[in-house]
N, C-alpha and C positions, 0 to 999 in steps of 0.2 A: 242716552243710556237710562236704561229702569234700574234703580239699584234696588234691593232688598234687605234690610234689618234681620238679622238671623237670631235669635234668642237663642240661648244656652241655659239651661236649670239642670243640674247636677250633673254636669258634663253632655247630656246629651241635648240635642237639636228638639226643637220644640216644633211637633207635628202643625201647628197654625200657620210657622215660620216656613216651612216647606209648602204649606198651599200659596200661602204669599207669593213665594217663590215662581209657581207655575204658575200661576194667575202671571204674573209678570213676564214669563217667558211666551205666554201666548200674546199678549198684547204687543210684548216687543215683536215678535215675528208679523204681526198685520198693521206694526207701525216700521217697518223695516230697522231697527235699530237692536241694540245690543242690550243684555240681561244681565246683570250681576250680583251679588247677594256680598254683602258685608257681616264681617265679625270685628266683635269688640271684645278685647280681653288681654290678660297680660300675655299669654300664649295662645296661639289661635290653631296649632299644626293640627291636634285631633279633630275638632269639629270641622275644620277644611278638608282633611281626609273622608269626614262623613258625607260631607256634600256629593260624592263622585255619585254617577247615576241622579242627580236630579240637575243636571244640564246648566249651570249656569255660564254663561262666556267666563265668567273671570270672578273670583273670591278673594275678596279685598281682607287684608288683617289690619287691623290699627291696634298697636298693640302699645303699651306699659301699666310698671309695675301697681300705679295706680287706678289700673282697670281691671284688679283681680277680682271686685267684688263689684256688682252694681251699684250707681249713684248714678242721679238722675244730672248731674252737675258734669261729671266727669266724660261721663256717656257720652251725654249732649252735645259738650264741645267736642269730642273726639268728630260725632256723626257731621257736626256745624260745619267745620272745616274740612273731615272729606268733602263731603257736596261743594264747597264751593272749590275745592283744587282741582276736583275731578271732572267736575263739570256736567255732574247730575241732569237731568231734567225734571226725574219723577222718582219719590222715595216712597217705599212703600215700607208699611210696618202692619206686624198683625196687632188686634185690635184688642190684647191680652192686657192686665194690668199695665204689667211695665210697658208695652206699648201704648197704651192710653197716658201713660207718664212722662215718658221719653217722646214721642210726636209732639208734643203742644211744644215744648222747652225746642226742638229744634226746629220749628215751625216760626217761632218769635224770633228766634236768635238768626236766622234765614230773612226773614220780612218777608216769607212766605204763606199763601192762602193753605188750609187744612180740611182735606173732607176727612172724617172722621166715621169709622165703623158703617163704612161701606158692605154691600150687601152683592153691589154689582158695580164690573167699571167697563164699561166698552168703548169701541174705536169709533168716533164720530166726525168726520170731517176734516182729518188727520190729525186729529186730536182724542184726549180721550175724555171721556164721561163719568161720573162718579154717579152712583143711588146709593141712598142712605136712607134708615126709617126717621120717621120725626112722629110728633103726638102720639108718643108712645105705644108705635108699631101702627098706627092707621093710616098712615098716608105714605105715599113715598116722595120724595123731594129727589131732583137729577141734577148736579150743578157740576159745571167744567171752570175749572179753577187756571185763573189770568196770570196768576206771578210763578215766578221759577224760583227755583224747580216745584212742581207740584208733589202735593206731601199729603198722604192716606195709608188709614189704617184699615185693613181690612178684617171684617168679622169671623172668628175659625168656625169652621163645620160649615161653609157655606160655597168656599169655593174647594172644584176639586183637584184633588193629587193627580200627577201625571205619574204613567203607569213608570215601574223602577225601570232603572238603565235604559232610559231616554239618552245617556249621552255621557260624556266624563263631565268632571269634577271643575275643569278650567283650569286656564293657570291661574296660580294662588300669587297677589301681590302684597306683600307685608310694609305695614309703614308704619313708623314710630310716631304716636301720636303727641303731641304738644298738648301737657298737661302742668300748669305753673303751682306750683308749691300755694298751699292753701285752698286752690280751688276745690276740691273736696271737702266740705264742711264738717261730715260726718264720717265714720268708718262701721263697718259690720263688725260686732263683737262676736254675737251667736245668733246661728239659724236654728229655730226651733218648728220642727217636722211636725205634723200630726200623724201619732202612732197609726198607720193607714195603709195598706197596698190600691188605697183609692186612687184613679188618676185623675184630673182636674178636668171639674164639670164644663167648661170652655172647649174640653176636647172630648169629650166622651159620647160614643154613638147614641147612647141611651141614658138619658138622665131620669133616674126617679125620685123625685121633692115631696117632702112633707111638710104640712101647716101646724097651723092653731089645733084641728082635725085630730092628731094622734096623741095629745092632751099629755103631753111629758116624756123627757128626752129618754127615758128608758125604751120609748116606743121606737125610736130611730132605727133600733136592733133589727124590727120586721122589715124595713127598707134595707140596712145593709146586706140581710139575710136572701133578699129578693136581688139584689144587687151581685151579688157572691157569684150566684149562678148564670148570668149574664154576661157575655162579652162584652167588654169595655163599654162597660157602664157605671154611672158613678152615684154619690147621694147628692140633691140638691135639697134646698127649702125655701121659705119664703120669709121675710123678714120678720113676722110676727114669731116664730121659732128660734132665730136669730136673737131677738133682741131678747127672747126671753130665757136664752141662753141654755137653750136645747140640744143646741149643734154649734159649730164655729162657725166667722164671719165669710170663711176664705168657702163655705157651701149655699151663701146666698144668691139665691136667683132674682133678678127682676129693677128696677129701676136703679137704688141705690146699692145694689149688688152686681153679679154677673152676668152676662146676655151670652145666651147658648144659643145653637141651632143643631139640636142632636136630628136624627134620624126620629125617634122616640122620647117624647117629652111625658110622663106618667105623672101626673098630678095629684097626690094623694092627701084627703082634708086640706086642702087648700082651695078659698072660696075662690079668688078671683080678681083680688083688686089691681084696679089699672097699674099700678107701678110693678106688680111681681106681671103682672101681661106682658109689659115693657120689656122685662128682659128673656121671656119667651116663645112670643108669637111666631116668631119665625121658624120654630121644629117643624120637622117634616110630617110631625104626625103626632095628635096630640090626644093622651087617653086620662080624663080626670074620672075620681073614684071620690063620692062625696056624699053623705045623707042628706043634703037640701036640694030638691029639684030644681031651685030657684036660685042654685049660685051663682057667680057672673063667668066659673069658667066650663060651664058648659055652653056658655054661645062660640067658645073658640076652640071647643074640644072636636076631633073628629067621632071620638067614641066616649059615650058616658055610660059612669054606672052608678045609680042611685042605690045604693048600699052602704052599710058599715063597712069602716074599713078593716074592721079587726077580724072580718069573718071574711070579707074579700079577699086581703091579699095573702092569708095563709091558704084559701085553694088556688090563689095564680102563681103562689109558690110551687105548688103540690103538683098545677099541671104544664107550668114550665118545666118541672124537672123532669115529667113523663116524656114529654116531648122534647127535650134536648138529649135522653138517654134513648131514644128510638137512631 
């Protein structure tokens, strides 16, 4: 059986978690075996109801009261001891924060091998195959993993959505997780939101980042304003903006930040360097806006534009708006 990690952020299903999901139901059908998706939480009825139409045989709930909120502690063991009751072979998780959090912790506590932010997984010899980028998107590395159950995260925006109502829901199996008093170290006090109807750059078809380039976070305003009119598309930037406390940490792209794979990666003052590449080489399409002809990301840009950006992106403002009101 392929199980899958299903994420929940503010009751609803997280679009990553659903590709996971189909990615996993195709490979189970060309390995003849069974698809399931797991939820973790003190109640699980609503998000098991969302699931109907993305086809999974069976929707596991592991459910208490200490799993209302995430911890990587709690989680861990709940996912530890399904897979080994269940009899797992392959868990998959998307390759979101908490999934970069939660895979390693049940990975160890498994004595299980981990391919990690996978790109591609196929069926190979009755088995399956992982790719993954290494050296910071230059190479690709393929490795099929010995110990059981095998355990990977996959990258969102990369694999795709199966079309709605493929199928029902499954039946839903609830199980009370065995969680011992103390194992939770810490508790959630408060969540603090960023005032935003932005969605998270990890999911968003089009991401557009700024650097060093727009020389103070007042500038960010041109980006969200270019963003506004775009479908589901979101702000990134690159660390140096970040650290300089332009924007928050939760809009970093690139090594020590986020790895996207939008559709549309827009590059704006931002020169190039290997670690922000690292976490977006993989867009599908990649457009930098920059006054150096000699930055490093126009070797990996499909489209450059050597101009200011202060005079640029108020006409790709001007004539995206022409063109989406047509």
């Amino acid at each position: 059986m392929i199980a899958v990690f299903i994420e929940i952020r503010d009751g609803k299903i997280k679009k990553s978690s659903l590709e996971a999901l189909a990615e996993a139901r195709r490979r189970a059908g060309e390995l003849g075996v069974a698809a399931a998706a797991v939820l973790v939480g003190s109640a699980v009825d609503g998000p098991a109801a969302d699931l109907a139409g993305h086809g999974p045989g069976k929707v596991f709930g592991l459910e208490h009261p200490a799993l209302a909120d995430y911890s990587a502690q709690g989680f861990g063991r709940a996912l530890a001891d399904f897979a080994r009751e269940s009899g797992v072979t392959v868990l998959f998780f998307a390759a979101t924060a908490m999934g970069k959090d939660l895979a390693p912790r049940v990975a160890a506590a498994l004595g299980a091998g981990l391919a990690s932010d996978c790109t591609k997984v196929a069926v190979k010899d009755g088995g399956l195959e992982f790719t993954r980028p290494i050296y910071a998107g230059k190479a690709d590395l393929t490795v099929r993993l010995t110990s059981a159950p095998q355990i990977a995260t996959l990258r969102p925006n990369v694999f795709p959505l199966d079309t709605p109502a493929v199928g029902g829901g499954g039946e839903v199996v609830k199980k009370a997780a065995v969680i011992p008093d103390g194992l939770v170290k810490g508790r959630v006090a408060e969540v603090l939101k960023e005032q935003s109807a932005e969605i998270d750059v990890t999911e968003a078809e089009v991401v557009i980042s700024g650097g060093r380039g727009l020389k103070g976070p007042e500038n960010f305003a041109l980006l969200r304003e270019l963003a506004a009119i775009i479908p589901r598309s979101a702000v990134g930037a690159s660390r140096s903006a970040v650290d300089s406390g332009w924007i928050g940490h939760q809009h970093q792209v690139g090594q020590t930040g986020k790895t996207v794979s939008p559709n549309l990666y827009l590059a704006v003052g931002i020169s190039g360097a290997i670690q922000h590449l690292a976490g977006m080489s993989s867009s599908k399409c990649i457009v930098a806006v920059n006054k150096d002809p000699e930055a490093p990301i126009f070797k990996v840009a499909d489209f450059g534009i050597v101009g200011d950006l202060f005079e640029v992106i108020p006409r790709l403002k001007d004539e995206l708006k022409k063109v989406l009101a047509e």
